[in-house]
C-alpha positions in Angstrom: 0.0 0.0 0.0 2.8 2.4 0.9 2.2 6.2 0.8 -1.5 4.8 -0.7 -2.6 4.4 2.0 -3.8 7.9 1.0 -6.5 5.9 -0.5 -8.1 6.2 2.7 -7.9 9.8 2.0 -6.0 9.4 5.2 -3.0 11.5 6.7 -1.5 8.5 7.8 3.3 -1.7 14.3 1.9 -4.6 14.2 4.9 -4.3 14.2 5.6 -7.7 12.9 3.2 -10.6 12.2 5.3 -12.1 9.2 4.9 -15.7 11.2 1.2 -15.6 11.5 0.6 -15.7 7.6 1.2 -19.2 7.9 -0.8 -20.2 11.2 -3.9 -22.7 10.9 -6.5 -20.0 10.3 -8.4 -22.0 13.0 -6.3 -20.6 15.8 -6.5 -17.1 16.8 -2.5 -15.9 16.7 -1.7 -12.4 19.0 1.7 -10.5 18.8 2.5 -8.1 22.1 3.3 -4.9 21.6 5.2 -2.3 24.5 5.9 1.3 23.6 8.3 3.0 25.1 8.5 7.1 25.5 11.8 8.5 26.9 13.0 11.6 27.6 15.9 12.5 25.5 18.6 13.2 27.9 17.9 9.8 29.4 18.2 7.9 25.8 21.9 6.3 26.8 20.6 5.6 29.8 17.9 3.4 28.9 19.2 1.5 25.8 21.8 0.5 28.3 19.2 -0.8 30.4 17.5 -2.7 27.4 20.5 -4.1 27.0 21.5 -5.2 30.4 17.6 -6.6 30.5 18.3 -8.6 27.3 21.5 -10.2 28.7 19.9 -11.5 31.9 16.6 -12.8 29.6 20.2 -14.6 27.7 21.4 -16.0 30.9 18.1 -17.8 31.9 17.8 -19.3 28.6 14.7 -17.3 27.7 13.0 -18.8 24.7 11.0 -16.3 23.3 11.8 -13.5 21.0 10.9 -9.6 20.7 11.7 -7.6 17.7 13.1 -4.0 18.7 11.9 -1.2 16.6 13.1 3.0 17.0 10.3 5.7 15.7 11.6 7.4 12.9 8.8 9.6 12.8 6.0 10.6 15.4 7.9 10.8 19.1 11.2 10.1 17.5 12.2 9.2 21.1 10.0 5.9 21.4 10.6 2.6 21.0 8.6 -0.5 20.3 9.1 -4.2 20.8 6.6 -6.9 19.1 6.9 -10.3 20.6 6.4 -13.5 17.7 3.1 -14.1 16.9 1.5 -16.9 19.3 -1.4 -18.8 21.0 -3.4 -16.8 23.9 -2.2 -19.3 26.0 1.8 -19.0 25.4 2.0 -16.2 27.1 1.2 -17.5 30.5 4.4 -19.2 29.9 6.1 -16.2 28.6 5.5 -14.1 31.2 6.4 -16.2 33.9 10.3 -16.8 32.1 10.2 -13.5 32.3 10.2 -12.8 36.2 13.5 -13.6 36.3 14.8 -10.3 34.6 11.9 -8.5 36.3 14.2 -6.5 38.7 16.4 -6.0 35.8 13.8 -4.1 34.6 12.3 -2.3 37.2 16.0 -0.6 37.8 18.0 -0.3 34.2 14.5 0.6 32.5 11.6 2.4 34.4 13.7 5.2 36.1 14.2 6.3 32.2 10.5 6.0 31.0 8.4 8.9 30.5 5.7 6.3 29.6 4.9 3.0 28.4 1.8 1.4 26.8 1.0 -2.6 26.1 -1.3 -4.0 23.9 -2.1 -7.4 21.9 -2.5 -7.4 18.0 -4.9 -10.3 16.5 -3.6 -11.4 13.3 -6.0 -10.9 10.4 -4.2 -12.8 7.7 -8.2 -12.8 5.8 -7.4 -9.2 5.7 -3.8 -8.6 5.1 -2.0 -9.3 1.3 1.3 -10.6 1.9 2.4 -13.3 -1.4 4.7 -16.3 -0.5 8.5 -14.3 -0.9 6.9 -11.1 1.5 8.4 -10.5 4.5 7.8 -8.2 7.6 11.2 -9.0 8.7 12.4 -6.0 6.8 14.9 -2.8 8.2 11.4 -0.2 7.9 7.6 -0.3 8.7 5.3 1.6 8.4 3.2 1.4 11.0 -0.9 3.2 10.3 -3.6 3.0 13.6 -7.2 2.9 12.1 -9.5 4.2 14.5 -12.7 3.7 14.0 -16.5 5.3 15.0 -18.3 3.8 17.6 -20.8 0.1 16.9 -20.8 -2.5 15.0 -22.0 -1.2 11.8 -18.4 0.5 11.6 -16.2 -2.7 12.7 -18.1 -4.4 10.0 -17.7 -2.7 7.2 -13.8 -1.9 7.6 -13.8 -6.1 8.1 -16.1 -6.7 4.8 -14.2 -4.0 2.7 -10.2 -4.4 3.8 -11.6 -8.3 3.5 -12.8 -7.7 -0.1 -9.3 -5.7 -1.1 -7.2 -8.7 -0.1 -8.9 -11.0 -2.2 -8.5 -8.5 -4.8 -5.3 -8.3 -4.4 -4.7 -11.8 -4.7 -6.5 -12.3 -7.6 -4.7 -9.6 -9.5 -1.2 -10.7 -7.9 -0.7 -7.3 -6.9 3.2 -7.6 -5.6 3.1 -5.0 -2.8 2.5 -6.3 0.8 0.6 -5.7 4.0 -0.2 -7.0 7.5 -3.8 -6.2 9.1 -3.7 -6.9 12.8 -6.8 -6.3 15.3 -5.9 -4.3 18.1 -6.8 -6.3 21.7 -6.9 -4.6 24.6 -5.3 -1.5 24.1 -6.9 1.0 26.7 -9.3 4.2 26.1 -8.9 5.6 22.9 -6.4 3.4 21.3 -6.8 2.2 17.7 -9.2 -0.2 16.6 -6.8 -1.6 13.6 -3.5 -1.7 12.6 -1.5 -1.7 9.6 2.0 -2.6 9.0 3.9 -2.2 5.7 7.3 -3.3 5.0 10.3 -1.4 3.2 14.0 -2.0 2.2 14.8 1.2 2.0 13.6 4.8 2.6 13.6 4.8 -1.5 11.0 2.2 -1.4 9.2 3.7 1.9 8.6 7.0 -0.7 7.7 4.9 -3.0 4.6 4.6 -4.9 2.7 1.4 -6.3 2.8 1.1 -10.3 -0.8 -0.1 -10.0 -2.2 2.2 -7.0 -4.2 0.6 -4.5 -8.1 1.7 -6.2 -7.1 1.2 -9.3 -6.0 -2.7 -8.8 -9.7 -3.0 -6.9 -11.2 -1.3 -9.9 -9.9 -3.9 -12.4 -11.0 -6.8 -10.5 -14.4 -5.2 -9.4 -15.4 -2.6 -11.7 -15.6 1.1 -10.9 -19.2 1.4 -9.3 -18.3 -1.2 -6.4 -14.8 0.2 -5.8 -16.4 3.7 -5.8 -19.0 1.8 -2.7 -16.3 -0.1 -1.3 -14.2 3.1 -0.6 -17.0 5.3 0.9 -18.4 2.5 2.9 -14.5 2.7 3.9 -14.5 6.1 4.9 -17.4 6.4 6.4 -16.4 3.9 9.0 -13.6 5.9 9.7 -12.9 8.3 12.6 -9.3 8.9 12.6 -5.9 7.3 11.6 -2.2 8.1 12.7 1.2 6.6 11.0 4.8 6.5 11.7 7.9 5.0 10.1 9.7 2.6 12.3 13.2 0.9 11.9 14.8 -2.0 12.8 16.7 -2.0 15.8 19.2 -4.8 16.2 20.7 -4.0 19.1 17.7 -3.6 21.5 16.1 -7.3 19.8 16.4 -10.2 22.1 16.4 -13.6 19.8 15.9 -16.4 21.7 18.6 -19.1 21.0 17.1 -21.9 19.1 
């Protein structure tokens, strides 16, 4: 989708659900998301801290991963970290490996946080394009919160239409790639979707699709029911945000296999 995303006539991370593509689409898949906000002067101070919490996490053979990603744009002084996509229940698990490091974190981190916020994505590989060679694991995202108005009727009709693109998509074979994930969870006012798009390269961040976004629905729908599809879109919109993340491989924990 890149930069058309506009298509959503929209000013606009799940973070990373590359692995959940695959998963039986019988079983409900979540990825864990923390954002972290610190103050600039304390930036050293806390990436040390990461890092101390990512050695001990080491030490007492921790088995789960979390992706680190740095804001680019928005708060440039935030930080997020997705967990793998898994099972509800793996993370009764996961959290209680992780009490070991607790302390770890409660001294190297929290004294630098000017705020943090958790939440759980859903999956929604029926709603996300992503052919066989895409990958999420890539050096940017861009990362686009979908919040929408209040009901049902609203919830519905950003499933049935982003439902309807995808299968567009992968009719047409339309090469770009996207991850929809449902946000769980999230507190007042957080975003009701999210959508993460992958880039190589701030070239290919900038860049545009060679068949935009409405026009590939067009040619496998016809004008009239793109025209619908996109208002009925809209409508159920009450506000989006985006930012550009990047890769952060020295604040990602990978669990040793």
């Amino acid at each position: 989708m890149k930069n058309t995303m506009l298509w959503l006539a929209l000013a606009a991370s799940l973070s990373c659900a590359a692995g959940a593509m695959a998963a039986d689409a019988r079983t409900t898949v979540v990825i864990r998301d923390y954002t972290d906000v610190v103050a600039p002067a304390d930036q050293a101070a806390y990436e040390a801290g990461i890092k101390s919490f990512n050695q001990c996490l080491a030490k007492h053979g921790y088995k789960y991963s979390w992706t680190a990603w740095t804001h680019e744009t928005g708060d440039t002084y935030a930080y997020s970290y997705t967990s793998d996509p898994m099972p509800w229940q793996a993370f009764d698990a996961m959290q209680a490996a992780g009490k070991a490091c607790d302390q770890a974190i409660r001294t190297g981190v929290n004294p630098h946080l000017r705020s943090e916020t958790s939440a759980f994505m859903e999956a929604r590989p029926d709603l996300s394009h992503m052919p066989q060679d895409a990958s999420l694991n890539s050096p940017y995202i861009e990362v686009i919160y979908f919040k929408l108005k209040p009901g049902h009727d609203a919830h519905q009709a950003f499933v049935d239409v982003t439902k309807k693109i995808a299968a567009a998509a992968d009719k047409a074979k339309w090469p770009n790639s996207y991850s929809i994930g449902e946000v769980r969870h999230a507190g007042e006012g957080a975003a009701d979707f999210v959508i993460v798009l992958p880039s190589k390269s701030w070239a290919e961040v900038g860049k545009e699709p060679d068949t935009p976004l409405w026009t590939m629905v067009e040619g496998v729908y016809g004008k009239a029911d793109a025209q619908a599809m996109r208002k009925s879109f809209n409508d159920a919109m009450q506000e989006s945000s985006s930012h550009i993340d990047s890769y952060n491989a020295e604040l990602t924990y990978k669990a040793s296999k």
